[in-house]
N, C-alpha and C positions, 0 to 999 in steps of 0.2 A: 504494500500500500504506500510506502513510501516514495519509491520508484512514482508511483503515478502520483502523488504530490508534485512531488520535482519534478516532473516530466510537464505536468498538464501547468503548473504555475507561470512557466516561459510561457505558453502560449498568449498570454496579454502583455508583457515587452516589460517583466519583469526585472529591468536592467538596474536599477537605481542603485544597487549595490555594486556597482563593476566603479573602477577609479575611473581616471578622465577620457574623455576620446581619443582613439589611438589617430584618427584622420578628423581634419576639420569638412563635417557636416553641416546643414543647413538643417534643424531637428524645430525649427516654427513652429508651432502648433496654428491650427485654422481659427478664425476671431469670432465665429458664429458656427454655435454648435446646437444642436436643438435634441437633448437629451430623448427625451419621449418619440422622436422618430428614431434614433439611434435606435430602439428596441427592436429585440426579433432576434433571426437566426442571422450569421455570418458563414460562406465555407470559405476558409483559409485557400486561395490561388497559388501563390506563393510566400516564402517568407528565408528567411537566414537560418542556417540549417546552426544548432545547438544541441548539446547533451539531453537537453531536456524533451526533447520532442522527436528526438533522430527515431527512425524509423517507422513515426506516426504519419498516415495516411486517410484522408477523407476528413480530416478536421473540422468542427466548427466550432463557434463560438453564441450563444445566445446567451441574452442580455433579458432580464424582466424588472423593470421598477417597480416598487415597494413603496407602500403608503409613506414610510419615511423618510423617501424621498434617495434612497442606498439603491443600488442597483443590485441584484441577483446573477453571477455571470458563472451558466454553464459551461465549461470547456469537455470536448467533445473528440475520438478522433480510435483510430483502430491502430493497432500494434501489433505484429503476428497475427491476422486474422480475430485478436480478440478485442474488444470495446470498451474501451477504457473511458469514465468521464469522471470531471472532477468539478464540486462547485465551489464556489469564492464571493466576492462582494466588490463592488467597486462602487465611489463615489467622484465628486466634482467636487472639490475642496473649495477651488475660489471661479464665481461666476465671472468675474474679470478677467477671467484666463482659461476662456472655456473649453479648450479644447486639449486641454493638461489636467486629465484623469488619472487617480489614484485604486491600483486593485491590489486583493490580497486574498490568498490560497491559507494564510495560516494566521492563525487569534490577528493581533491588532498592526503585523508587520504589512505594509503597502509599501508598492513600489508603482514608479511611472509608467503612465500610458499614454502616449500622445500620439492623437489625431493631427498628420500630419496632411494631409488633403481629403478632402468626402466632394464625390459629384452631390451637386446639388437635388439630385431626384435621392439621395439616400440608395444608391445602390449598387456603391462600391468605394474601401475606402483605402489609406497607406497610416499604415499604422508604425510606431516607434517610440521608443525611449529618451530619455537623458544623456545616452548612449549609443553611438554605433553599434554597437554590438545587435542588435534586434532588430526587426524589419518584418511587415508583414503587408502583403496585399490580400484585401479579404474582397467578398461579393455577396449579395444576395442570391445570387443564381452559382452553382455549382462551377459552370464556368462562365470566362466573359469572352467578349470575341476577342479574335487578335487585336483587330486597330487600337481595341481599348487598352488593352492590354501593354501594348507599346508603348502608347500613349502615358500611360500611367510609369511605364519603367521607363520614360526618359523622365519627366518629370522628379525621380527619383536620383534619376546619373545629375540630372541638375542639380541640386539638394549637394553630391557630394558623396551620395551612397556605391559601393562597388554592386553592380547590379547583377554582375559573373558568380555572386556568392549564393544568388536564389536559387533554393532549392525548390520545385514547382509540385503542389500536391495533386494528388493520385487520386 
């Protein structure tokens, strides 16, 4: 069970703990976030392959707000044919900085999340860290098309991210 603690907690860009950036990134967060559409499922496209999630395949991520205003965040995703999910919590700590999300896998330790671009239909977004180290293209739809795709992983070589590192889910 530990294993899939560790494993499923990377999947939200559980970087805040790693020291400084080994390359200088462009890690912005978006200025208008609108939490209650963010809700739903996510399947991870691709992302920066790590200990924590190596050999995970068909990933998702869903999100459910709570009367408290805390988010509920499923992480989801198959390992040797078996189905691993893990759940955690994530909030918006400051509304002036809305798109720098705090989750956490374990009692009260959070680490960053940052929405670094969402189309404006909510239906695909690049998610990241504090840190290089993390990187994740999600979608609503299992997959997206190429152009967007592209689209999206230049937008990313811009930022500063090595884009050769994504590992593309299955």
């Amino acid at each position: 069970m530990k294993h899939i603690l560790i494993l499923l907690c990377a999947l939200l860009g559980l970087g805040s703990c790693q020291s400084g950036n080994s390359t200088e990134i462009d890690n912005r967060t978006v200025q208008t976030f609108d939490v209650p559409r963010f809700m739903g499922k996510w399947h991870e496209i691709a992302r920066y392959d790590h200990r924590f999630e190596k050999g995970m395949t068909r990933v998702t991520a869903t999100y459910t707000l709570l009367s408290n205003g805390r988010i509920e965040v499923l992480n989801a995703g198959y390992k040797d044919g078996k189905y691993k999910e893990i759940k955690g919590k994530a909030k918006q700590p400051d509304p002036n900085d809305p798109g720098k999300l705090k989750v956490s896998f374990f009692l009260w330790f959070y680490a960053d999340y940052y929405v670094l671009d969402i189309d404006p239909d909510y239906r695909y977004v690049l998610i990241g860290s504090s840190s290089d180290k993390y990187l994740w293209i999600m979608s609503r739809e299992e997959t997206l098309p190429d152009e967007v795709l592209q689209e999206l992983i230049g937008k990313l070589r811009q930022r500063g991210y090595d884009t050769d590192k994504l590992v593309f889910n299955k």
